[in-house]
C-alpha positions in Angstrom: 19.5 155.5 -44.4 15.8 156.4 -44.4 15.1 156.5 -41.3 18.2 158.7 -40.4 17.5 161.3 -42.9 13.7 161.9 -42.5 13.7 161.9 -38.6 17.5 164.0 -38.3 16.5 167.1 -36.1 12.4 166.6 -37.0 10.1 167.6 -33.9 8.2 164.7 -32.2 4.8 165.4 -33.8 6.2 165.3 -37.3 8.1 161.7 -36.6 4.5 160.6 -35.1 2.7 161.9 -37.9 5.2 159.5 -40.4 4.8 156.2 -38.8 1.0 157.1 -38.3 0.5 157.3 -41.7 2.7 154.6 -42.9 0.7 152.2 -40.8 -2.4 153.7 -42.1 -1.3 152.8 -45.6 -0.1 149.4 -44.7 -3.3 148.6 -43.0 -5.2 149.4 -46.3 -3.2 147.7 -48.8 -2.9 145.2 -46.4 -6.5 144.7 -46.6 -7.0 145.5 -50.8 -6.9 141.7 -51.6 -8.7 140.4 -49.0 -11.7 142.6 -50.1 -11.2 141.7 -53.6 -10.4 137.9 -53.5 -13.7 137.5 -51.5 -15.7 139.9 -53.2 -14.9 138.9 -56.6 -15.0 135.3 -55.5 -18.7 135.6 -54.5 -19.5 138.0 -57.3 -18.5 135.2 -59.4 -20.5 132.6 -57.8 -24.1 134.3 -58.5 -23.2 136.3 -61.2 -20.3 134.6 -63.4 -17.6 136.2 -64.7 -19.1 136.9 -68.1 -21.3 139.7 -66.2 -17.6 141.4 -64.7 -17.7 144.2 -67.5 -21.5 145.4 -67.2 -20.2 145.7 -63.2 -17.3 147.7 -64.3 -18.8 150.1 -66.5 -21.0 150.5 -62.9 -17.9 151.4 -61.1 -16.4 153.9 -63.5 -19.9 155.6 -62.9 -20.0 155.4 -58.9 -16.8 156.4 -58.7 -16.9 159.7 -60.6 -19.8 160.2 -58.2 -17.7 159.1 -55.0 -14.6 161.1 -56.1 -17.0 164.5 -56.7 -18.6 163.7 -53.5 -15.8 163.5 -51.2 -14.2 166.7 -53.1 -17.2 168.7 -51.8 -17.1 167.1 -48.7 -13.2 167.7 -48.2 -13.6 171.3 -49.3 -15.1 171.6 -45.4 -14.0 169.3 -43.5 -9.9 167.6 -42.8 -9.3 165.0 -44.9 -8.9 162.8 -41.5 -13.0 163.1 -41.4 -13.3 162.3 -45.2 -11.2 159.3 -45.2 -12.9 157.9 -41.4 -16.5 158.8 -43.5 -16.0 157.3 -46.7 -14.6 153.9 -44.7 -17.9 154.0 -42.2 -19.5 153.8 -45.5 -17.5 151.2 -47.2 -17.7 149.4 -44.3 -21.4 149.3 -44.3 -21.4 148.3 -48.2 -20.0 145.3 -47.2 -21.1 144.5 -44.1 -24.8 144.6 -46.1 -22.6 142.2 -48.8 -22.3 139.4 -46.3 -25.8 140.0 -44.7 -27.2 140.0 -47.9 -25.3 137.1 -49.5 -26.9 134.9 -46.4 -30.1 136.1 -48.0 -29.7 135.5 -51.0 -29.6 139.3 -52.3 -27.9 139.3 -55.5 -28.2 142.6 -55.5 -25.3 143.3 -52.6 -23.2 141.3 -54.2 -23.3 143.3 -57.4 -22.8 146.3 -55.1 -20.1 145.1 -53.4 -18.0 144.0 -56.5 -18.5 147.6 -58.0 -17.3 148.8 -54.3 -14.6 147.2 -54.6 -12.5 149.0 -56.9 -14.0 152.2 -55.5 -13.2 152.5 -52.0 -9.0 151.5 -52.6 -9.1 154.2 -55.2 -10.8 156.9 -52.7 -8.4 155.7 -49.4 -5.1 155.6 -51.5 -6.3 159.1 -52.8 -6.9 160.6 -49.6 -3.7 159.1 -47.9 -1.5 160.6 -51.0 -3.1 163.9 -50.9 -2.6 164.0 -47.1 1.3 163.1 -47.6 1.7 165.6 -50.3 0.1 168.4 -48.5 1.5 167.7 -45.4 5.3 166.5 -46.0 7.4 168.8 -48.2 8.9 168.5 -51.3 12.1 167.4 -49.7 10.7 165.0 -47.3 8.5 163.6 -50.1 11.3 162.4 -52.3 12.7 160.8 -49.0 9.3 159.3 -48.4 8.2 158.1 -51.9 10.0 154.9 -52.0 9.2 153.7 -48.5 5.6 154.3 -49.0 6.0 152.1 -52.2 7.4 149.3 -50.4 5.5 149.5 -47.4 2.1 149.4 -49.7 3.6 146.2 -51.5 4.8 144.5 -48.1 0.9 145.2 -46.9 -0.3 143.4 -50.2 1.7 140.8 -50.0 0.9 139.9 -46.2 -2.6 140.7 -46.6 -2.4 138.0 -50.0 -1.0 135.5 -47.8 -3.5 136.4 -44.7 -6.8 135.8 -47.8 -5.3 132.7 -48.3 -4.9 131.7 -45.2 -8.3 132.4 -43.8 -9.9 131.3 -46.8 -8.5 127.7 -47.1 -9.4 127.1 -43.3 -12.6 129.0 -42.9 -14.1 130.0 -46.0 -14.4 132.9 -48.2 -16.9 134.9 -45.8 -14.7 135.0 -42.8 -12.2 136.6 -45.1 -14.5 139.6 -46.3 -16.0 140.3 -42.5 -11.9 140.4 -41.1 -11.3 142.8 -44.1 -14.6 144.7 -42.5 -12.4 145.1 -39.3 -9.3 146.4 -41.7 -11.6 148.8 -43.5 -11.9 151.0 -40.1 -8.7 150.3 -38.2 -6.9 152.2 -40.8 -9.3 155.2 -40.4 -8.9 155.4 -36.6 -5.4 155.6 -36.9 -5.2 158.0 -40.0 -7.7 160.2 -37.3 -5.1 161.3 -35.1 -2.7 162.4 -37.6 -1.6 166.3 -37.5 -5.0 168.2 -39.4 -4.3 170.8 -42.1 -5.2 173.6 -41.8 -4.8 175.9 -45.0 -7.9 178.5 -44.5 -11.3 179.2 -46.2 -11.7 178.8 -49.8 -13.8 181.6 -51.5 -15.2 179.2 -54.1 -17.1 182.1 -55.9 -13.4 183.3 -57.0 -11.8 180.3 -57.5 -11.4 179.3 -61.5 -11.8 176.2 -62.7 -9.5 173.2 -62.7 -10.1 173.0 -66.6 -8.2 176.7 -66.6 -5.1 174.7 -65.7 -4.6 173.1 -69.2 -5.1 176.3 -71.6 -1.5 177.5 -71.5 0.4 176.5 -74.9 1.4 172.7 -74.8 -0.3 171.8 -72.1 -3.5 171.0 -73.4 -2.4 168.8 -75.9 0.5 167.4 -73.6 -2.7 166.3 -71.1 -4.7 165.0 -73.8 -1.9 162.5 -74.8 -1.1 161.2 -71.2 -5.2 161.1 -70.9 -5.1 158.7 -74.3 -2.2 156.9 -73.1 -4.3 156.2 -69.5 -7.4 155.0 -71.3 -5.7 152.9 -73.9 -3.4 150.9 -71.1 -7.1 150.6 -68.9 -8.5 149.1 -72.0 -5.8 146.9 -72.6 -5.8 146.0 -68.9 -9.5 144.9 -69.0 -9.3 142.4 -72.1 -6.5 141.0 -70.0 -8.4 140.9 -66.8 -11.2 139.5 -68.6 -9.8 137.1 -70.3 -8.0 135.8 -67.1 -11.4 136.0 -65.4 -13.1 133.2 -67.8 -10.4 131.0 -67.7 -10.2 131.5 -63.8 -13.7 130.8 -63.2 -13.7 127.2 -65.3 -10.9 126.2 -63.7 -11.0 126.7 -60.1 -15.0 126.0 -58.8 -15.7 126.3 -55.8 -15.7 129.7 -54.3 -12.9 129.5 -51.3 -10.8 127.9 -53.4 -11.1 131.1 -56.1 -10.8 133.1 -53.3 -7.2 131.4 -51.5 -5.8 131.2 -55.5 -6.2 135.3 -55.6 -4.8 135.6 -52.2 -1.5 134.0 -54.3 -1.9 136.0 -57.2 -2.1 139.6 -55.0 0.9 137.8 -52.8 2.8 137.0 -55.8 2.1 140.4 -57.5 3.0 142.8 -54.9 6.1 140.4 -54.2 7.4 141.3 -57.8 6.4 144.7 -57.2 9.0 144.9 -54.2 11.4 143.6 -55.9 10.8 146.2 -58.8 10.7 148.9 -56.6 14.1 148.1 -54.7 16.3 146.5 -56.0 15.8 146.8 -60.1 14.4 150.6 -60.3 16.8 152.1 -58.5 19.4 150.3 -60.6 17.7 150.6 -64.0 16.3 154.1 -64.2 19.6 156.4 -63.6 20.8 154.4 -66.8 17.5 154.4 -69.0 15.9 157.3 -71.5 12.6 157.9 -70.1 11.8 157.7 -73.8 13.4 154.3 -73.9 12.0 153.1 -71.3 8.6 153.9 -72.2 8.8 152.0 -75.2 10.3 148.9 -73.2 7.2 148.3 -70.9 4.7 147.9 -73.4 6.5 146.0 -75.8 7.7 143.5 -72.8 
């Protein structure tokens, strides 16, 4: 059993830093869809779906900028402080959303939509890099398929908990409660173990681009990198196209938001059923190569 195997003969602060940081990343994708059903529900409402791609082509660009931003910041500080920073700050984003919104500032709203997909990407990132720093390569393999399921248990109670709220209340009771979930994982991710792994001298340091010059590897990275844009692209026709066809068919704006809350329930529900009870089943079987093929063409 899991628990069994990661905690056999482990010293108390290692067992404390393991449920710390599985809480941390239920809290967050706990929280993921009720910051996205509300934000996207109100983006919609001022801006209409037809305006999502400009606000995504926004995103890709803030969060090149974010991700370079919290690099720098993480190459002086523990990545407890980044992750606690960069929520204070997307906590303020859209705590500014919902002030704003009473005022009528369409330009929060935009903000907040682009947020969005910004700050999940920068707290999943940080959480990851902390786990793989921190737990070995032993303890990892242990760990990887707990974390999966404990991410899609937190985004299928947090679908539930968006439409909850939002059939009751509204969809701006949903997006201040996420506020609250923003920071409660950061305060607990905070007392985690720090890493300590020295000074870097940056002046002798090469470049991360020096990784990819050895024969193969180059051209191995720039087909995975054509494969990642190619399934984004796909992704976004698909979202798109769902987006119109959600927008003139459910109109008032709790209601969008309660229907997502389903939709991120339902989703991470498959996705827990994927990851324990067909993957483990299907991929000792499968050619990787095979397999490959299979998801697309399904």
């Amino acid at each position: 059993m899991f628990s069994l195997q990661i905690f056999k003969d482990r010293d108390p602060v290692f067992k404390e830093n393991v449920w710390l940081f599985f809480i941390a990343y239920f809290l967050v994708l706990f929280n993921y869809p009720m910051v996205r059903a509300s934000s996207t529900a109100i983006f919609f409402e001022i801006f209409s779906a037809k305006s999502s791609p400009l606000a995504w082509l926004g995103s890709i660009s803030f969060l090149c900028i974010s991700v370079y931003l919290c690099n720098l910041i993480q190459s002086r500080n523990a990545v407890q402080r980044v992750f606690l920073l960069a929520s204070a700050v997307s906590a303020l984003v859209f705590f500014a959303s919902c002030v704003g919104y009473y005022q009528g500032s369409k330009i929060l709203t935009y903000l907040s939509f682009i947020w969005k997909e910004i700050y999940i990407v920068i707290q999943v990132h940080l959480l990851l890099a902390y786990a793989n720093t921190y737990f070995s390569k032993e303890d990892f393999k242990v760990l990887v398929g707990p974390i999966g399921a404990v991410g899609s248990l937190g985004g299928i109670l947090g679908g539930l908990a968006t439409t909850f709220i939002s059939s009751r209340w509204g969809t701006l009771p949903v997006l201040w409660i996420a506020i609250l979930f923003i920071l409660v994982p950061a305060g607990i991710f905070y007392l985690t173990s720090t890493i300590h792994t020295g000074a870097v001298d940056r002046s002798k340091s090469s470049s991360p681009l020096e990784s990819i010059n050895l024969k193969g590897v180059r051209e191995y990275v720039a087909y995975i990198a054509v494969i990642i844009m190619m399934t984004q692209f796909i992704i976004s026709i698909i979202d798109f196209r769902f987006n119109l066809i959600f927008e003139a068919e459910i109109a008032s704006t709790s209601a969008r938001t309660s229907y997502l809350g389903e939709v991120y329930t339902w989703t991470n529900l498959l996705t827990l059923v994927l990851q324990l009870f067909l993957l483990p089943v299907i991929l000792p079987k499968v050619r990787a190569k095979n397999l490959h093929l299979f998801i697309p063409l399904s």
